[in-house]
C-alpha positions as CSV (number, residue, x, y, z in Angstrom):
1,X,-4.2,-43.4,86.4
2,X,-5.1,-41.8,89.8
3,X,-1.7,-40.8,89.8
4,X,-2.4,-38.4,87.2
5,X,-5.4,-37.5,88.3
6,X,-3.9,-36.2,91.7
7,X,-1.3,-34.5,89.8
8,X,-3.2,-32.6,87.5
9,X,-5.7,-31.9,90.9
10,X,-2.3,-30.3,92.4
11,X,-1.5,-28.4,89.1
12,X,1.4,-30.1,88.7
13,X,2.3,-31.9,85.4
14,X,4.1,-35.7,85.6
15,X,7.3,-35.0,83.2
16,X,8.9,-37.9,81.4
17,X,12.1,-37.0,83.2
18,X,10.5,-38.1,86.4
19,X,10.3,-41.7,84.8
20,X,14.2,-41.4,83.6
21,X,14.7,-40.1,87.3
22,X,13.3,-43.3,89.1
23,X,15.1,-45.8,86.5
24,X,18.7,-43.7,87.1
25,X,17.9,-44.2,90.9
26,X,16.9,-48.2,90.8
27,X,20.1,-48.4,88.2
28,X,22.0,-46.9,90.7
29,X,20.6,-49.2,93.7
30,X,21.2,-52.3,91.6
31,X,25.2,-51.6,91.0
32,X,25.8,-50.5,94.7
33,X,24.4,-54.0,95.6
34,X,26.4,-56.0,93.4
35,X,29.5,-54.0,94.3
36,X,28.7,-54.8,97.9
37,X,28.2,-58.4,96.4
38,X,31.4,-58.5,95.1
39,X,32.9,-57.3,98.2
40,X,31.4,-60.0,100.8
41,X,32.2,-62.4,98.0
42,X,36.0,-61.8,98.0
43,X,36.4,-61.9,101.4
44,X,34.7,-65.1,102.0
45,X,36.8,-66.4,99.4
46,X,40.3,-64.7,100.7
47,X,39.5,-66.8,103.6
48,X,42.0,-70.3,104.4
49,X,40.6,-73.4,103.4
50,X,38.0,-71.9,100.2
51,X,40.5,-72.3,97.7
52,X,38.4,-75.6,95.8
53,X,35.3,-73.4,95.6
54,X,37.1,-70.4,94.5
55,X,38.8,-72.6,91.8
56,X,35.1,-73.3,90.7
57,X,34.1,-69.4,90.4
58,X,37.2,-69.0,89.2
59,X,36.3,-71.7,85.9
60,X,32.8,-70.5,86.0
61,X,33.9,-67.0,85.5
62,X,36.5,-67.6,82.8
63,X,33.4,-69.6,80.8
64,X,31.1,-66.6,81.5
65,X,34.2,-64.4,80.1
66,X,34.9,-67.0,76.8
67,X,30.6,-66.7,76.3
68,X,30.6,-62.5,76.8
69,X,33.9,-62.8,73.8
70,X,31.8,-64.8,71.9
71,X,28.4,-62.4,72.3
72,X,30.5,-59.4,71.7
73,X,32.1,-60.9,68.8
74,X,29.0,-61.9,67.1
75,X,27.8,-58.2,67.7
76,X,31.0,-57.2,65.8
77,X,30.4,-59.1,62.9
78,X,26.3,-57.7,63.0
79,X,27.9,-54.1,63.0
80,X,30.4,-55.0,60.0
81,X,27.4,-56.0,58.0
82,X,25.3,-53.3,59.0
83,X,28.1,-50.7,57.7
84,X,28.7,-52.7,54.5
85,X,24.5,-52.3,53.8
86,X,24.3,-48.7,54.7
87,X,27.7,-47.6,52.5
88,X,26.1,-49.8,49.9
89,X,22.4,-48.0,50.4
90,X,24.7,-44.4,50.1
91,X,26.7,-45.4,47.0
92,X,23.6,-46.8,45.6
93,X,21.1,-44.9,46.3
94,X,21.8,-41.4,47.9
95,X,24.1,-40.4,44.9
96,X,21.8,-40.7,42.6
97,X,19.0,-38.8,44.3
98,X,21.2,-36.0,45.1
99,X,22.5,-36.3,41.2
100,X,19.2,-35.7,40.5
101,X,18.0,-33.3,43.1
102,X,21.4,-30.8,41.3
103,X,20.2,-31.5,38.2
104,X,16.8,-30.2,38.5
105,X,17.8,-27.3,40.4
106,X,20.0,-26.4,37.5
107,X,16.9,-26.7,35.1
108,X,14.6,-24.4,38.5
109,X,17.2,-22.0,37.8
110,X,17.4,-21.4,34.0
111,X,13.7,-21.3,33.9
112,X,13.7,-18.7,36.6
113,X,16.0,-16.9,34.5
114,X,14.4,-17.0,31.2
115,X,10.8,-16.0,32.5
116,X,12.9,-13.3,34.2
117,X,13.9,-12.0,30.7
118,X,11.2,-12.7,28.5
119,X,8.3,-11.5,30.8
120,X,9.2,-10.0,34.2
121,X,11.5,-7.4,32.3
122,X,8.9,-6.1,29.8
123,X,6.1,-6.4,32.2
124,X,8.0,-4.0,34.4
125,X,9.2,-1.9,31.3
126,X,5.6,-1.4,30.2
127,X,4.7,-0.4,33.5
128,X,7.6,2.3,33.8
129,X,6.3,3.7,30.6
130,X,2.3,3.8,31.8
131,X,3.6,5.4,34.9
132,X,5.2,7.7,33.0
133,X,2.5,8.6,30.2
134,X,0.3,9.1,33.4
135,X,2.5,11.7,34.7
136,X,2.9,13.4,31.9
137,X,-1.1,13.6,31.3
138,X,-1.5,15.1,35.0
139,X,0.4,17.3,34.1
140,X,-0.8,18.8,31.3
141,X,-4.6,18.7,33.0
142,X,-6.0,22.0,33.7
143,X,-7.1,22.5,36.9
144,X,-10.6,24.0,37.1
């Protein structure tokens, strides 16, 4: 809150890249530490005489590996139903809205069309020959 406060105070304006900014950074800080985890890590464990614990990372990691399978897996299946319900909602439901969308364009444009001929075209005749009938009265008028 004072945050914004002293922002607005210096003219400027907080941004919501400035958020994205700060999240991109800690992201980044995170992965460099566990890569630097993963780095001490191996070579404690390429040292002589580690081998039973690095049998037990070793088992711990292939379970973690066999339970991210099964995750992603799962997530597979989610994504296959999801796709079945939205081809179903388009076959279903979008066809016939967009059957009916044509169809009452179709019926927009032949009632355009028939108030085009039956009263645009003799309003605009009618006017051509008032236009006309006015002329030819100016000019007959005498002119005092």
């Amino acid at each position: 809150m004072t945050e914004s406060i002293e922002n607005s105070k210096n003219g400027s304006v907080p941004t919501a890249t400035d958020g994205a900014k700060t999240k991109l950074i800690i992201a980044g800080i995170v992965i460099a530490l566990l890569i630097i985890g993963i780095i001490i890590g191996l070579v404690i464990l390429a040292q002589e005489g580690n081998a039973p614990i690095a049998a037990q990372i070793r088992d711990i990691f292939i379970i973690l590996l066999a339970l991210e399978m099964f995750i992603v897996g799962a997530a597979v299946i989610v994504l296959i139903i999801q796709l079945a319900i939205l081809t179903n909602l388009l076959q279903n439901e979008v066809k016939p809205i967009l059957t009916s969308t044509t169809d009452t364009v179709n019926t927009l444009k032949g009632t355009v069309q028939f108030l085009s001929e039956n009263v645009t075209e003799p309003v605009i005749k009618i006017n051509e020959s008032m236009a006309s009938i006015r002329k030819l009265v100016d000019l007959f008028k005498f002119k005092k």
